[in-house]
C-alpha positions in Angstrom: -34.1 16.0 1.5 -30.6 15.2 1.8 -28.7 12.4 -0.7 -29.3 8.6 1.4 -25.2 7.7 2.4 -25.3 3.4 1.7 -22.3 2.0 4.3 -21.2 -1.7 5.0 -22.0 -2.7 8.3 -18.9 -2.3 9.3 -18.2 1.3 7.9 -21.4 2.3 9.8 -20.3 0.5 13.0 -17.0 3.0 12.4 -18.5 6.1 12.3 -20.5 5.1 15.2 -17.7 4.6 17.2 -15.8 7.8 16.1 -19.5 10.1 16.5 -19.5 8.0 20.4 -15.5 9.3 21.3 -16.0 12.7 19.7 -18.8 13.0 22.4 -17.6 11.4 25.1 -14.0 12.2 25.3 -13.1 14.8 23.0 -16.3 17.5 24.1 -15.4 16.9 27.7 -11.9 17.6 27.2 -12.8 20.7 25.3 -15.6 21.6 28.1 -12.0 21.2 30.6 -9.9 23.2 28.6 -12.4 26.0 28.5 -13.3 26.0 32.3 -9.4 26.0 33.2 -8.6 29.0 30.6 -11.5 31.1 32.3 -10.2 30.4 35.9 -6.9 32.2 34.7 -8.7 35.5 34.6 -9.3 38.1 32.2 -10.9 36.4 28.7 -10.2 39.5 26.6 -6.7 38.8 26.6 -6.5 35.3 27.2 -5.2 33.0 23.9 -5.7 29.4 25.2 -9.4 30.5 26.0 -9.5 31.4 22.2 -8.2 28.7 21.2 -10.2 25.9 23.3 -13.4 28.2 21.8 -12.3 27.8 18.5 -11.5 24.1 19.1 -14.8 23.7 20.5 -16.8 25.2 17.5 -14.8 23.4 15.2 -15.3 20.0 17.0 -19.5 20.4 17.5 -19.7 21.3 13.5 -18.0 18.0 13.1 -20.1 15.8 15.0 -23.4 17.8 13.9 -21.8 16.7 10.1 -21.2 13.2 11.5 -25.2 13.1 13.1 -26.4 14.2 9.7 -24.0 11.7 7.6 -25.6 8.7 10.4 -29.4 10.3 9.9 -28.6 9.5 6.2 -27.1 6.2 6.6 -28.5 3.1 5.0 -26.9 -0.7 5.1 -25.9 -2.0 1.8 -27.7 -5.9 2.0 -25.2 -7.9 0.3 -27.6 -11.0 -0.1 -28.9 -8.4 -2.8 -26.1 -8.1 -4.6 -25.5 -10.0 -8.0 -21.8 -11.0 -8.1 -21.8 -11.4 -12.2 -21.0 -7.8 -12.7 -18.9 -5.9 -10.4 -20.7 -3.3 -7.9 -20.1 -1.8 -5.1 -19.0 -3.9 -2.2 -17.3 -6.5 -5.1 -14.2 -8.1 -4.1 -12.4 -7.9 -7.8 -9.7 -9.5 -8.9 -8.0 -8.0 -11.6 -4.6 -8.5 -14.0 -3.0 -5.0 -14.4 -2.1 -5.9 -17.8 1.2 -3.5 -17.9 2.6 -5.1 -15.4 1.1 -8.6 -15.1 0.4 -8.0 -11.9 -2.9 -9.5 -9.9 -4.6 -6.9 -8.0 -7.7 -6.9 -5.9 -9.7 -4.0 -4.6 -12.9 -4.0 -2.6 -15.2 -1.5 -4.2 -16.7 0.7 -1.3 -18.3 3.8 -0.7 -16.4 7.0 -0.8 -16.4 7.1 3.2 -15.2 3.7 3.9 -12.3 4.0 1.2 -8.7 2.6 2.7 -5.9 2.4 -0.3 -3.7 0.3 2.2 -6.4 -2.8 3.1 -7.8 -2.6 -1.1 -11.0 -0.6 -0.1 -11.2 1.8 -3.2 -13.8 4.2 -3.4 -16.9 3.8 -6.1 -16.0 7.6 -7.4 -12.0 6.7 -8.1 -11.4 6.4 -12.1 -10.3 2.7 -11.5 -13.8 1.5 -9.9 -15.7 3.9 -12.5 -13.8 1.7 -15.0 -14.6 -1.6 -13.4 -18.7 -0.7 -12.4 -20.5 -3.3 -14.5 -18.0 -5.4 -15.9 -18.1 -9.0 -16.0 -15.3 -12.2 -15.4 -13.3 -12.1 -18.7 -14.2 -8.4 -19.7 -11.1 -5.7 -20.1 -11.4 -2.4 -18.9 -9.1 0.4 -19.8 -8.8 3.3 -17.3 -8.0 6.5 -17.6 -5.6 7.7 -14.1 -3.2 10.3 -13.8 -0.3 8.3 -15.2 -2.1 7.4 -18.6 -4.2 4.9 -19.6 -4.1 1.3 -17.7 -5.9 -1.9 -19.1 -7.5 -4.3 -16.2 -8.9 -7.7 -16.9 -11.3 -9.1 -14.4 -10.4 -12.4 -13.2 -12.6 -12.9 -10.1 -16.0 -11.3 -8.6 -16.7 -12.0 -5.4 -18.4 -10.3 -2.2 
C-alpha cells in the first residue's frame, strides 16, 4: 500500500481543481489537436501528430499521478492539533536572530509549499529545525548559507 498524503482542506480543494481542468480542458484540447493533425494526411511523416501524441501521453500519466496522489489524500483536522509545540499546519512566529528580523512561516505539507504566501514545506531544513519546539525555545538550522538561529515567538494555527 501506497504512503497516506495529509493536505489542508484547502491544498486538497487545489488539486481538485487542477485534476478537474486537466480533464476537462486540457484532454479535450489534446483529443482536438490529435483529430486535426490526422485530417492533414499521412501520420508517418507528420510532426504535430507526434507531438500532440507525446503531449497526450505525457498529460494522462499526470493526471493518473494526480488520481493516485487524491486516492491517498487524507484532511489534516486541525481541532487535533496541539499549538504548544510547533507541527505541521503551525503558524510560527520566529526572530531570525542574525538579522533581528520577525518571520512567520506556515508549516505545510511538501505539496502545498508556497515560499511567497510563508507556506514552507515540513521536509525544508528550517521546519525540520522548528518540528517540536516550543514559545521561548531556539533553534539553530543548518541551510545552505551556514547555520541560522530562530527563536520562536508565537504558535498558532
Amino acid at each position: 500500500m501506497a504512503d497516506i498524503q495529509y493536505f489542508t482542506e484547502e491544498g486538497l480543494e487545489n488539486l481538485k481543481k487542477e485534476l478537474h481542468e486537466l480533464k476537462t480542458v486540457q484532454r479535450p484540447s489534446i483529443s482536438q489537436q490529435i483529430a486535426e493533425a490526422r485530417d492533414k494526411g499521412d501520420l508517418s511523416e507528420n510532426a504535430e501528430y507526434d507531438a500532440a501524441k507525446e503531449a497526450q501521453g505525457l498529460l494522462e500519466a499526470k493526471i493518473a499521478k494526480m488520481e493516485d496522489l487524491l486516492s491517498r489524500a487524507r484532511i489534516i483536522d486541525q481541532s487535533k492539533l496541539d499549538s504548544s509545540k510547533v507541527m505541521i499546519l503551525s503558524k510560527v512566529k520566529v526572530k531570525n536572530h542574525k538579522t533581528g528580523k520577525d518571520l512567520t512561516y506556515t508549516i505545510v505539507t511538501e505539496k502545498e509549499a508556497d515560499l511567497k504566501s510563508g507556506k514552507i514545506s515540513s521536509g525544508s531544513p528550517i521546519a525540520k529545525g522548528l518540528l517540536g519546539k516550543s514559545v521561548g525555545d531556539v533553534a539553530e538550522i543548518e541551510v545552505p548559507a551556514g547555520k541560522i538561529q530562530f527563536e520562536i515567538l508565537e504558535i498558532s494555527f
